[in-house]
Structures are given as C-alpha cells and as structure tokens.
C-alpha positions as CSV (number, residue, x, y, z in Angstrom):
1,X,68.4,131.7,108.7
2,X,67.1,134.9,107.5
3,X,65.8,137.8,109.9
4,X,63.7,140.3,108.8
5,X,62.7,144.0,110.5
6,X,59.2,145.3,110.0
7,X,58.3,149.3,110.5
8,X,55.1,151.4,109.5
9,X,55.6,154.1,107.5
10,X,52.7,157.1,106.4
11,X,52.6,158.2,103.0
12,X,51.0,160.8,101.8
13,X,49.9,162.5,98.1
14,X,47.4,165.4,96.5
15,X,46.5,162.9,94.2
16,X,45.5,159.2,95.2
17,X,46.1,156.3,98.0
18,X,48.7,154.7,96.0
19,X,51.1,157.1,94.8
20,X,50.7,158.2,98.9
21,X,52.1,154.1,98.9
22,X,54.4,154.2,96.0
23,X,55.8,157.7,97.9
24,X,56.7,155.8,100.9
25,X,58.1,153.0,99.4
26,X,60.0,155.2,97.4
27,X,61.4,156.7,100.8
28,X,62.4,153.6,102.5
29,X,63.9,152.6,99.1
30,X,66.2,155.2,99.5
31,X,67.3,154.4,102.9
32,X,66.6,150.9,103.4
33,X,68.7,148.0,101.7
34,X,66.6,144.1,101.0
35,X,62.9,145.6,101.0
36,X,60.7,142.4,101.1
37,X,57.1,143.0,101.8
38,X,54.8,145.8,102.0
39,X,51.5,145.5,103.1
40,X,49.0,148.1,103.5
41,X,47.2,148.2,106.5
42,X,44.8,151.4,106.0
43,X,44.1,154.3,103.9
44,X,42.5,157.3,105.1
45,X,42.4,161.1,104.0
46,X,43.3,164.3,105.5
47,X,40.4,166.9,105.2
48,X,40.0,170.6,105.2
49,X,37.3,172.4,106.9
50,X,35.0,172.1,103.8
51,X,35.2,168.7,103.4
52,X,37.2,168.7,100.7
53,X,40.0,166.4,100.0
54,X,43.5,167.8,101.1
55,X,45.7,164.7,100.7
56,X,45.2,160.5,100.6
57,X,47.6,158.8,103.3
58,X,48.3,155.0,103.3
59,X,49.7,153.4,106.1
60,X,52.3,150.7,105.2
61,X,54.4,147.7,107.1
62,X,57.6,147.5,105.6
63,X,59.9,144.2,106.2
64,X,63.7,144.1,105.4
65,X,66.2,141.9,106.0
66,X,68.2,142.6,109.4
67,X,71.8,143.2,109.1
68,X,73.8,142.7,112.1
C-alpha cells in the first residue's frame, strides 16, 4: 500500500502561466523525492497599477509518495 502527500505550491514568471508551472515544479523537484501528480488548480496574474502584466502565477497540487 502506497501513501501519497499532496501540498499547493505558487509559481510565478515574467513570461507565461506555464513556465510559472514548470518553475514550481522545478522547485519541488529539487526538494521533493517520487513526484506523482500535478494538477493545476488556477492561474491568475499579478498587476501593476497600469494594468499591465507584472508576472503569470499558477497554483499547483503536488502529490508524492510519503516516506515514513
């Protein structure tokens, strides 16, 4: 039997939703062993006072498998 932890991670980039996705999987990559899933739950972008487009964010569950 198999037990797997999920956590939500932000992302962010100057340039488009999914390197703001790939930088966060990237991240947990780093730190994180047995990545399984990610699923994107929403996208959104940070403004300035213009209206122009400061950076994309994507907000991600990430599952791996639990270690005891």
């Amino acid at each position: 039997m198999s037990v797997y932890k999920v956590i939500e991670l932000i992302g962010t980039s100057a340039t488009s939703w999914e390197d703001a996705a790939a930088q966060a999987v990237a991240k947990a990559r780093s730190s994180l062993r047995e990545l399984r899933i990610v699923e994107v739950n929403k996208l959104d972008m940070k403004l300035d006072e213009a209206g122009n487009i400061l950076a994309y964010r994507a907000r991600l569950n990430v599952s791996f498998k639990y270690e005891d």
